[in-house]
C-alpha positions as CSV (number, residue, x, y, z in Angstrom):
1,X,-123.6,-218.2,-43.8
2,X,-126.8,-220.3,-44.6
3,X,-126.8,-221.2,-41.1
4,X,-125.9,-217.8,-39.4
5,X,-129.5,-216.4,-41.6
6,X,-131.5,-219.6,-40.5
7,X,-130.4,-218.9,-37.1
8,X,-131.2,-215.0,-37.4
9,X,-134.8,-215.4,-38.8
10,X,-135.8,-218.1,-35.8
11,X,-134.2,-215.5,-33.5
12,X,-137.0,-213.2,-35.0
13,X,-139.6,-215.6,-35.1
14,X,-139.1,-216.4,-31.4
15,X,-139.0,-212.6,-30.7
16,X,-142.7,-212.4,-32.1
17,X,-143.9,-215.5,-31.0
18,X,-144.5,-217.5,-27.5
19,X,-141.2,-217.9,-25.5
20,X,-140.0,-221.6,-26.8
21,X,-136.4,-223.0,-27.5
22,X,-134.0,-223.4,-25.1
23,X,-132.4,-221.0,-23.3
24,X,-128.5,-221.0,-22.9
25,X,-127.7,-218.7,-19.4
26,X,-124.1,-218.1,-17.8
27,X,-123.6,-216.2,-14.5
28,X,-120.9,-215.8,-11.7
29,X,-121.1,-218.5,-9.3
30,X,-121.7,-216.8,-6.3
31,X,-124.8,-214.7,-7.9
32,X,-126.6,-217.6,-9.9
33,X,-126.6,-220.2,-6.6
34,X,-127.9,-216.7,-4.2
35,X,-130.0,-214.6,-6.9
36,X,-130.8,-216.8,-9.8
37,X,-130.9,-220.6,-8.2
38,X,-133.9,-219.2,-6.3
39,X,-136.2,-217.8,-8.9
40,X,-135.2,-220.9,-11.7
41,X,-138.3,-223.2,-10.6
42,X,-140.5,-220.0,-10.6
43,X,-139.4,-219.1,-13.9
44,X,-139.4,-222.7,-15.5
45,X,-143.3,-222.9,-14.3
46,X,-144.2,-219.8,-15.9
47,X,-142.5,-221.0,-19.3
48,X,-143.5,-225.1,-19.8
49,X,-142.5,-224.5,-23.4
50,X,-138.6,-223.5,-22.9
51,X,-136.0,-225.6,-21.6
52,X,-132.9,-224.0,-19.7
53,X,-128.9,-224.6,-19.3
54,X,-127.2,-222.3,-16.5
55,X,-124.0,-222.4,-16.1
56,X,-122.2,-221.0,-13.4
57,X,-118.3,-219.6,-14.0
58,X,-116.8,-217.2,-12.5
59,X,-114.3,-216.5,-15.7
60,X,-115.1,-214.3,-18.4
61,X,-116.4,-216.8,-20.9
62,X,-116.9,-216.4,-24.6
63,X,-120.5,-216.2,-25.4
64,X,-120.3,-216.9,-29.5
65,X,-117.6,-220.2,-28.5
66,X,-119.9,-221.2,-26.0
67,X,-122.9,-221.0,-27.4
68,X,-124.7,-218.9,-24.6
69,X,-127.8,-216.1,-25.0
70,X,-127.0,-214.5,-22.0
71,X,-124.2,-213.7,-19.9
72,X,-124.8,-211.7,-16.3
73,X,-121.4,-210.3,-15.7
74,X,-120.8,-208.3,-12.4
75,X,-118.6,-205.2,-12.5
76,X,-117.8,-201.6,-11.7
77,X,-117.8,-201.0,-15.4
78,X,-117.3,-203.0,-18.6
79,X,-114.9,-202.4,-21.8
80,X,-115.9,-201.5,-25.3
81,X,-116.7,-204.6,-27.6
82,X,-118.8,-206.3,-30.0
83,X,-121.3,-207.4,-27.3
84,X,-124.4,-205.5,-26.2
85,X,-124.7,-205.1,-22.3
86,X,-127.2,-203.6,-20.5
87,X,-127.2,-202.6,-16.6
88,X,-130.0,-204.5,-14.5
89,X,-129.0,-203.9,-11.4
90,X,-126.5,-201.7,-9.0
91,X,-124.4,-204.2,-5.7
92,X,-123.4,-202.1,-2.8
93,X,-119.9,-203.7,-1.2
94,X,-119.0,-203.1,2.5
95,X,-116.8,-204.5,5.0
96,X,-118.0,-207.5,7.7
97,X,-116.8,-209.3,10.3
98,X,-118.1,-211.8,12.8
99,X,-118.9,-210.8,16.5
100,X,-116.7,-212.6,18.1
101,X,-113.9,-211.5,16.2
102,X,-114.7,-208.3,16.8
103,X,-114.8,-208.9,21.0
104,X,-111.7,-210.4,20.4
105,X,-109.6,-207.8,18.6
106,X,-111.8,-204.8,18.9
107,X,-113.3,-202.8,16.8
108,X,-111.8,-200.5,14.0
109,X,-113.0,-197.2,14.0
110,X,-110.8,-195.9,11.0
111,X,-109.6,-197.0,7.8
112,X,-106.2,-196.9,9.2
113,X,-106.9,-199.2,11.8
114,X,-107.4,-202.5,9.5
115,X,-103.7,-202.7,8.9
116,X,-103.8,-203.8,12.4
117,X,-106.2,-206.7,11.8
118,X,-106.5,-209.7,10.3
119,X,-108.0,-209.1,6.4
120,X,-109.6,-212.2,4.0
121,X,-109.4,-211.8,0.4
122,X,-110.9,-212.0,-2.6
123,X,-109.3,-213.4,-5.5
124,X,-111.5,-211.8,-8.3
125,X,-111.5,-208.4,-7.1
126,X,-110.8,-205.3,-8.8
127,X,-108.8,-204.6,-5.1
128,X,-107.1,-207.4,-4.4
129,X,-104.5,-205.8,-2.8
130,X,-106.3,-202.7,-1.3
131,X,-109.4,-201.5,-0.2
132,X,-110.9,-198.1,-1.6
133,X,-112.7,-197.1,1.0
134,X,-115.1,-193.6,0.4
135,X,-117.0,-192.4,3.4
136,X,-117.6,-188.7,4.5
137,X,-114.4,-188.1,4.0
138,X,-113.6,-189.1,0.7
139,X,-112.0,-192.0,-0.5
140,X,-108.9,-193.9,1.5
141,X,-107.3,-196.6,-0.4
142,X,-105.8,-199.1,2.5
143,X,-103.1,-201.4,1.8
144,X,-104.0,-205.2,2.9
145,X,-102.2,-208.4,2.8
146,X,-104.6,-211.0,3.6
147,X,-103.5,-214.8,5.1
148,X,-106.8,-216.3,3.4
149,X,-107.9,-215.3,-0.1
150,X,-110.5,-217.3,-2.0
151,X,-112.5,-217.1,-5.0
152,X,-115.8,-217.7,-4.0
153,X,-118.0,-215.0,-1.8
154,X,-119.8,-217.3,0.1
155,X,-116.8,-219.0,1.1
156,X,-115.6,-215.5,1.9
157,X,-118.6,-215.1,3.9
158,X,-118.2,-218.1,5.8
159,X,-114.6,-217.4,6.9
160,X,-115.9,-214.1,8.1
161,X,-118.9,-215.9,10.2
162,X,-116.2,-218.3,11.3
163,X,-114.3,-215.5,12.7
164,X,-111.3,-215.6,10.9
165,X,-110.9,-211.4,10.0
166,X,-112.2,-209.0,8.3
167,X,-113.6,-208.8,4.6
168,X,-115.4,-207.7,1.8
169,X,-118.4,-208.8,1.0
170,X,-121.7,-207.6,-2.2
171,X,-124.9,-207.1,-0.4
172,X,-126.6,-209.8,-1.9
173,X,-124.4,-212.1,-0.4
174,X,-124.2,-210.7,3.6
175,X,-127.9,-209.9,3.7
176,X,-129.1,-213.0,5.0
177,X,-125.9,-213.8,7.2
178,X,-126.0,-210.3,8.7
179,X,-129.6,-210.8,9.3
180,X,-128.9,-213.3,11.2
181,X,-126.2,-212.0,13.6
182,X,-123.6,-213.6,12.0
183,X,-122.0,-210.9,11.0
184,X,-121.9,-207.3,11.2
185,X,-120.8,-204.5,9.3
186,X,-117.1,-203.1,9.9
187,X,-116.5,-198.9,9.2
188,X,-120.3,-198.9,8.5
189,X,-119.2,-195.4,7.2
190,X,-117.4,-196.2,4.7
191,X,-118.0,-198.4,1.4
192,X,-116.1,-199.7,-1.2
193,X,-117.0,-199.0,-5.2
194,X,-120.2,-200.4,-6.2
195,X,-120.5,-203.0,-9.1
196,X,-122.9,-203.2,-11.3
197,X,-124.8,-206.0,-13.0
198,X,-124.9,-206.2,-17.0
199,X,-126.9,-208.7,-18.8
200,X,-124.6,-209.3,-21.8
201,X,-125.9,-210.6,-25.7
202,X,-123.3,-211.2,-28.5
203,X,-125.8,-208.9,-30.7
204,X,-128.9,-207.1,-30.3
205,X,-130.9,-209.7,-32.5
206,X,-129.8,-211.7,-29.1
207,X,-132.8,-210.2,-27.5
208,X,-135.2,-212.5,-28.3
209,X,-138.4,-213.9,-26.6
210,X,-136.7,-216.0,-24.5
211,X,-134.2,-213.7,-23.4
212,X,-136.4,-211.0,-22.6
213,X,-138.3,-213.3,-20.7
214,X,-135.7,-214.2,-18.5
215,X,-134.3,-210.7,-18.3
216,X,-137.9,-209.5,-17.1
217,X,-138.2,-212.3,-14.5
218,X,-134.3,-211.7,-13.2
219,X,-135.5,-207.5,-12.9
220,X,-138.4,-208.4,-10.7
221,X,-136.5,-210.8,-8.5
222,X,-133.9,-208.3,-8.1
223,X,-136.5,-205.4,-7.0
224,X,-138.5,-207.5,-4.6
């Protein structure tokens, strides 16, 4: 108990003081090496005073056991609990394939028409299994039974460069491949459900200097 109120008052301390300590971040593996990785050494500079673990796993992890301030969790929605999450940022999902897949084994122009073509997969999916797809139209759930699945998006991405099918992929991950050329959008009609990304605390006394620091920097590099 002592050293649950010790730990509460320098959480307040922090909170009305210069950002100091060290800061304890998890994040899905895909997101911290694309979004976070990038904006770490910016961030460290701007804070000399606060050192910084990141993990990156894409389980659901216990925040308390493991000792973490922040969690960034990415989902379509997120179930009642003891934690306090708060939505930073909206990922639009949409179907891609590579070029030369596409000249190969032509292009769908319907929903229907993937269950004629070779679909990649992703493991940690809500749709592992199927592919809401809402467009004009509504939405159209299509059945797909996928040779490859894998639990990483930017191996997903790369099988889809590579040529191997057709897959899902968040936007923050195909931006700079489809920039590129090396991939283009599939149905560009259509999309499947956006997810959304939550910064999760175990408690509101969580949101500390340190945090909010972090959480402000993460904002901005998500805007720009």
């Amino acid at each position: 108990i002592l050293a649950s109120v010790a730990g509460i008052e320098n959480r307040i301390r922090e909170s009305a003081g210069a950002v100091r300590g060290h800061l304890r971040v998890n994040a899905p593996n895909s997101f911290g090496q694309v979004v976070i990785a990038p904006m770490l050494a910016g961030f460290a500079e701007a804070y000399p005073d606060l050192t910084i673990s990141l993990s990156f796993d894409d389980r659901v992890i216990d925040m308390v056991e493991g000792g973490f301030d922040l969690s960034i969790r990415i989902r379509a929605s997120l179930p009642d609990s003891a934690l306090v999450a708060r939505r930073i940022g909206t990922i639009g999902q949409y179907l891609f394939a590579a070029p030369a897949y596409l000249e190969r084994a032509g292009t769908p122009n319907t929903p229907e028409d993937l269950k004629n073509h070779e679909t990649l997969g992703f493991m940690l999916a809500e749709h592992v299994a199927h592919w809401p797809l809402t467009g004009g139209d509504g939405t159209t759930t299509i059945d797909i039974s996928p040779r490859i699945r894998v639990g990483s998006s930017l191996v997903l991405c790369d099988l889809i460069a590579a040529g191997r099918g057709i897959g899902t992929l968040p936007d923050f991950v195909s931006a700079p491949a489809e920039a590129r050329g090396e991939i283009v959008r599939v149905l560009p009609q259509y999309a499947l459900p956006e997810r959304h990304i939550y910064a999760v605390t175990a408690s509101r006394l969580g949101t500390d200097a340190k945090v909010t620091a972090v959480l402000d920097h993460l904002r901005q590099h998500i805007a720009g």
